[in-house]
C-alpha positions as CSV (number, residue, x, y, z in Angstrom):
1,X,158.2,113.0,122.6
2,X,155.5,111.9,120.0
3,X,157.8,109.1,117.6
4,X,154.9,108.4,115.4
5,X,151.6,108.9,114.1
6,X,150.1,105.9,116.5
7,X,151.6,108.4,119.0
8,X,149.6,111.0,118.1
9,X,146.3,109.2,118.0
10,X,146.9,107.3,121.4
11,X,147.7,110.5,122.7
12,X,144.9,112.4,121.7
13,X,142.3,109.5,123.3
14,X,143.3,109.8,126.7
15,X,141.5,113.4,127.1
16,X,138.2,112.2,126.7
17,X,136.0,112.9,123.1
18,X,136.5,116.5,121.7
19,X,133.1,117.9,119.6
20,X,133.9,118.3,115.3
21,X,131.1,120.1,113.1
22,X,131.5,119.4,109.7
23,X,129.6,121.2,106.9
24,X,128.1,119.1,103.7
25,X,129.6,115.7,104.8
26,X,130.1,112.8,102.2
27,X,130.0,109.2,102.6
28,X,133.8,108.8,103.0
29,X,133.7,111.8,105.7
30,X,130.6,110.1,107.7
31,X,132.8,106.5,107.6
32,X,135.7,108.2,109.1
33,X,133.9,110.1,111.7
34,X,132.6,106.7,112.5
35,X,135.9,105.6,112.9
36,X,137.0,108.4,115.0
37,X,134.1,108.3,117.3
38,X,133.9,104.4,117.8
39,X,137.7,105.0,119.3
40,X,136.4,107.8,121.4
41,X,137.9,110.8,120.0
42,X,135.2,112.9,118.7
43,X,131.4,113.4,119.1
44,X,130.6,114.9,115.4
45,X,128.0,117.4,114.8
46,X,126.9,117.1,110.9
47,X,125.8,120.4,108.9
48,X,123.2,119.9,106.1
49,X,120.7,117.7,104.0
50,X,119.6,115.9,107.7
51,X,117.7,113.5,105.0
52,X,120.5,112.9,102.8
53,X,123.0,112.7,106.0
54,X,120.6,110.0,107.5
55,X,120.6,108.5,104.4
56,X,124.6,108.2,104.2
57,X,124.6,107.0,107.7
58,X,123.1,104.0,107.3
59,X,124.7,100.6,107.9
60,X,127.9,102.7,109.5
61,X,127.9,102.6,113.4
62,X,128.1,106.1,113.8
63,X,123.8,105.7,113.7
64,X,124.3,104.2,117.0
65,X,127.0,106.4,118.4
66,X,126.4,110.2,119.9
67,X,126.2,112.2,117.3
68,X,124.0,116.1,116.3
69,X,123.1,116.6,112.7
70,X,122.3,120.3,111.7
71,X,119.6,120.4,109.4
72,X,120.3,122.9,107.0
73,X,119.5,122.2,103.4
74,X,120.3,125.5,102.0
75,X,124.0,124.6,100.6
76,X,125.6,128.1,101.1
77,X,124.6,128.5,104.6
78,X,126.2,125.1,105.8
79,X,129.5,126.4,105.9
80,X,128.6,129.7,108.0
81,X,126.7,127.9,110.5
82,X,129.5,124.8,111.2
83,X,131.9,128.2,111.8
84,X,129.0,129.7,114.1
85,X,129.0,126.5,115.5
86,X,132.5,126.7,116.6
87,X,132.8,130.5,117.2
88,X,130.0,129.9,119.8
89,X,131.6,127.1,121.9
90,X,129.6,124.1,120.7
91,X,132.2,122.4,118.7
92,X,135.9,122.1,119.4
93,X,137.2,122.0,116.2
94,X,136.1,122.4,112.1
95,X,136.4,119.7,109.1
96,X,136.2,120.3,105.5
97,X,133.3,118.1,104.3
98,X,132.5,119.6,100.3
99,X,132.8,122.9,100.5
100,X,135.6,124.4,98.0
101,X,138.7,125.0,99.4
102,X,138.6,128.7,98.6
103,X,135.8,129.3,100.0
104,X,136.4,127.1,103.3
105,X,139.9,129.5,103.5
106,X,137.8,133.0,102.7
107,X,135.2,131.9,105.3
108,X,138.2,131.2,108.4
109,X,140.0,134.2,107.4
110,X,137.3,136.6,107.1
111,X,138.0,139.6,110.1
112,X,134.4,139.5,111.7
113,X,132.8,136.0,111.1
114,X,135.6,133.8,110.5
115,X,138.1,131.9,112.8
116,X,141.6,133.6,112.2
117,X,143.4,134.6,115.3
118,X,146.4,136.3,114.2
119,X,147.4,138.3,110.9
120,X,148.4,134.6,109.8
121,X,147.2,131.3,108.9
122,X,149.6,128.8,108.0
123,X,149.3,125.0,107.0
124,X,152.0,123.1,108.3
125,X,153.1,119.0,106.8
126,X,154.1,116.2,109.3
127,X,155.5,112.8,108.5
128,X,157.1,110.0,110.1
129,X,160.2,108.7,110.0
130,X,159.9,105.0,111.4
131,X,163.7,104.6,111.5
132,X,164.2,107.0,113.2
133,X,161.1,107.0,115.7
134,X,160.4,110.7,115.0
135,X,158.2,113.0,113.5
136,X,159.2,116.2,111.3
137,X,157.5,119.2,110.0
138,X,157.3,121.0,106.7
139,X,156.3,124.8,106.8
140,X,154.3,126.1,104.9
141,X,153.4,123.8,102.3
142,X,149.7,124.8,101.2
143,X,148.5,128.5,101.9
144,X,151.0,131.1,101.9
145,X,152.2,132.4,98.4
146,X,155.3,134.1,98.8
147,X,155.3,134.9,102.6
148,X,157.5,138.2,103.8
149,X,160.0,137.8,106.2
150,X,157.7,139.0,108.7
151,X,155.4,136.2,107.5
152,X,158.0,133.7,107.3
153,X,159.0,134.9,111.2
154,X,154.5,134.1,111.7
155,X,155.1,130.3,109.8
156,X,157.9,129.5,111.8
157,X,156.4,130.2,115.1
158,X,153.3,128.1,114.1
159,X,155.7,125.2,113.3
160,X,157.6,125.5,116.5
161,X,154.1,125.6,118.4
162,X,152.8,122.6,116.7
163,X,156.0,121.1,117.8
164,X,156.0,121.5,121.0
165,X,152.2,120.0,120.7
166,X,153.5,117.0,119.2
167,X,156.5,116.6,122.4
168,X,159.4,118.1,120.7
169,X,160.8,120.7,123.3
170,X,163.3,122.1,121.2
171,X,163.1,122.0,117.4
172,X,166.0,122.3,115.5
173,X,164.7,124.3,112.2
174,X,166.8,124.4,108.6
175,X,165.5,127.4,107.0
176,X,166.1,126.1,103.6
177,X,167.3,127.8,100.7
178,X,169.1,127.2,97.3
179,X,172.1,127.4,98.7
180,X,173.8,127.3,101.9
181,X,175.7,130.9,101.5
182,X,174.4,134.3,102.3
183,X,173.8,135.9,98.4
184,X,172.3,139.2,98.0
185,X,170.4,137.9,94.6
186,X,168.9,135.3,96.3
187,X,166.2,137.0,98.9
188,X,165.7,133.4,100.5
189,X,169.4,133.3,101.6
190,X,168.9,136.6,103.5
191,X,165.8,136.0,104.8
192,X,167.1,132.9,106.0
193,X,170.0,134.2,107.7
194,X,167.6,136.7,109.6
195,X,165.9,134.1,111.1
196,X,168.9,132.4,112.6
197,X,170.2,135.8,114.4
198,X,166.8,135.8,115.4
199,X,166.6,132.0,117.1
200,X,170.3,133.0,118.2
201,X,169.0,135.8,120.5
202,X,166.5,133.4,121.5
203,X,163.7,135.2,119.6
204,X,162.5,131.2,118.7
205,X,162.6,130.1,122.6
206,X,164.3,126.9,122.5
207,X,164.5,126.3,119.1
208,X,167.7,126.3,116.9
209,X,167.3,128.0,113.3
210,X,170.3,127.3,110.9
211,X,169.7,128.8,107.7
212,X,170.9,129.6,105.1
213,X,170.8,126.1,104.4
214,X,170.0,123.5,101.5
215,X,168.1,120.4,101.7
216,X,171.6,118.2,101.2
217,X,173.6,119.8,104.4
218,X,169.9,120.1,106.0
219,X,169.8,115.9,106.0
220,X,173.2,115.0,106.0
221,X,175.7,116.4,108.8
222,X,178.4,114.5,106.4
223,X,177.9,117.0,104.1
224,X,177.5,119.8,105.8
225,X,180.8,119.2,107.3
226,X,182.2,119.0,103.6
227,X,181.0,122.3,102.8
228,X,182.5,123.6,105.9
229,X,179.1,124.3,107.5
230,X,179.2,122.9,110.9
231,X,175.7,122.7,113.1
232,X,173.8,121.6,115.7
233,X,170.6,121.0,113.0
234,X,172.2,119.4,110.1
235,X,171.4,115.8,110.4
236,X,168.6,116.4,113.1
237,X,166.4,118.8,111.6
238,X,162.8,118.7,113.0
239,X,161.3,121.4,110.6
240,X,161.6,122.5,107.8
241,X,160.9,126.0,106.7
242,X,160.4,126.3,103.0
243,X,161.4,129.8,101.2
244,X,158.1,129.9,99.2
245,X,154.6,127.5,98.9
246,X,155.7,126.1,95.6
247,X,159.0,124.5,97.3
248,X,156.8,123.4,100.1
249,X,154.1,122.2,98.3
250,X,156.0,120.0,95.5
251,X,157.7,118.8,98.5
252,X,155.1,117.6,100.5
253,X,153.7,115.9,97.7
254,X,157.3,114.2,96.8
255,X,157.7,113.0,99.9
256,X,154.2,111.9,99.3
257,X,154.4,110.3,95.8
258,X,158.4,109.5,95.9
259,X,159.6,108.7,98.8
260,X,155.9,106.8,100.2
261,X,156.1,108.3,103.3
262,X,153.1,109.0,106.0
263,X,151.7,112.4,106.1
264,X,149.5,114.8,108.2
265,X,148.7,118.3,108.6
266,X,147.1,121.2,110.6
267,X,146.1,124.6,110.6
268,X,147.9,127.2,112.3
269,X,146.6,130.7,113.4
270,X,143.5,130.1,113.8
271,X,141.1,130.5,117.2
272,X,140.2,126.6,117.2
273,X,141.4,123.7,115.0
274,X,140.5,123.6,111.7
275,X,140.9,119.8,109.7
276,X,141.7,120.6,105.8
277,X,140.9,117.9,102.6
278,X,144.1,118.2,101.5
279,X,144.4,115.8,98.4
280,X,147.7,114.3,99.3
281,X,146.9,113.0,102.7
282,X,145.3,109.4,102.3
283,X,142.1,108.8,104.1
284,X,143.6,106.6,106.9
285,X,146.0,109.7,107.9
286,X,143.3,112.2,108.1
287,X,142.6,110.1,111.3
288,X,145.8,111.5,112.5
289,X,144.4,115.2,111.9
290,X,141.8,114.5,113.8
291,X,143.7,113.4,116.6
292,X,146.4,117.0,116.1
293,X,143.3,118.9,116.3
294,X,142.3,117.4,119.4
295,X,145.8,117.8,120.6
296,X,145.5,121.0,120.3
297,X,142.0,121.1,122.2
298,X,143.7,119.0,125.1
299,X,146.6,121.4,125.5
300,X,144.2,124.7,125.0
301,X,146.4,125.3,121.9
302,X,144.8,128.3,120.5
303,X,146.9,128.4,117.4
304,X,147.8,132.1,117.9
């Protein structure tokens, strides 16, 4: 089992180097590519200006490590031809350099040129817990609106698939919700309550769903117990499955902002890793993406 995010990267380096393409790098992008390949976990291939990329590289030590630059200077094309990149076998995985996040998003998900595998992409939030020595998972906490049941069903499978990436066998999952009863006004109750029929018929695998559930009987098995809600999850919960992306995103970012804690994320549902900018992930954790994404490549996760 993976305890913490120096897991994760330690982890990821014993495979050998895996190949990123980035399109439009900046200078903090080229410093932690740098980074990443002086420890031996990626050979990056750079999309764009090759004169201004040269230029940025300068005095970093990536000049002197193996490395591809993609001249293309035409701004709008960069993007396409880091995916083509990767849809062609040359790269192993994709990192947001500048381009927009909407238009990173429209470009994976598009049906003929893009990157999605499934009807689904999902973007799910890890932290640490050092006192602990574990890891848990938020889902979904950046992409999906107001996800269906069906979707929600999509999201949690991602989740349990990173997981299992990350060394944890068998996830226990707290499919939160306002409350820990079943109320017919509340559609995050129900939906809730699905999914744990669904992980009780083993619909999950080896995860354990309890939901409905709030975040106070999720953390504490103490008060669970008051409530009279008694659980193999409360107390150990590994992920987190939010009802809607404004609860998971305010979430991440409290967890962030409040409580200091570490945090990483990665794409789900897509044909080969895909590294996000997210702005709540500090630059020395989007090491820690790089090494999830190359997890992922190691394991021939596919991210269906």
């Amino acid at each position: 089992m993976t305890a913490s995010f120096r897991d994760v990267i330690e982890a990821a380096k014993k495979d050998g180097a895996k190949r990123l393409v980035i399109s439009l790098p900046g200078k903090k992008d080229i410093d932690l590519l740098a980074e990443a390949a002086g420890t031996g976990l990626i050979i990056p291939c750079l999309v764009g200006d090759g004169n201004a990329i040269e230029s940025m590289m300068k005095g970093t030590s990536l000049k002197s490590l193996e490395h591809k630059i993609v001249d293309e200077k035409n701004q709008g094309e960069a993007l396409g031809e880091a995916i083509r990149i990767v849809r062609d076998g040359r790269a192993d995985m994709l990192m947001q350099g500048a381009d927009k996040h909407q238009a990173l998003m429209d470009a994976i998900i598009d049906t003929k040129n893009g990157l999605r595998k499934g009807k689904l992409v999902s973007y799910i939030s890890v932290y640490e817990l050092p006192k602990q020595e574990k890891l848990f998972l938020v889902a979904d906490t950046f992409i999906n609106n107001s996800p269906t049941l069906a979707e929600k069903q999509i999201i949690l499978d991602h989740a349990i698939r990173l997981a299992g990436i990350l060394g944890i066998a068998a996830p226990k999952v707290a499919a939160l919700a306002a409350i820990e009863q079943i109320n017919l006004n509340i559609p995050s109750t129900l939906d809730a309550a699905i999914l744990s029929k669904m992980s009780e018929r083993k619909q999950f695998g080896s995860a354990v769903v309890e939901g409905p559930i709030d975040i106070d009987c999720a953390l504490s098995e103490a008060s669970a117990l008051r409530k009279g809600l008694r659980s193999a999850v409360t107390g150990k919960v590994d992920i987190y499955l939010v009802p809607e992306v404004d609860t998971g995103h305010l979430l991440a970012e409290a967890l962030v902002f409040f409580g200091a804690m570490q945090a990483a994320g990665a794409v789900m549902g897509t044909t080969k890793p895909v590294i996000l900018n997210i702005p709540f992930i500090s630059e020395e954790n989007r090491m820690v993406e790089i090494a999830m994404a190359a997890l992922m490549c190691k394991r021939g996760e596919t991210n269906a």
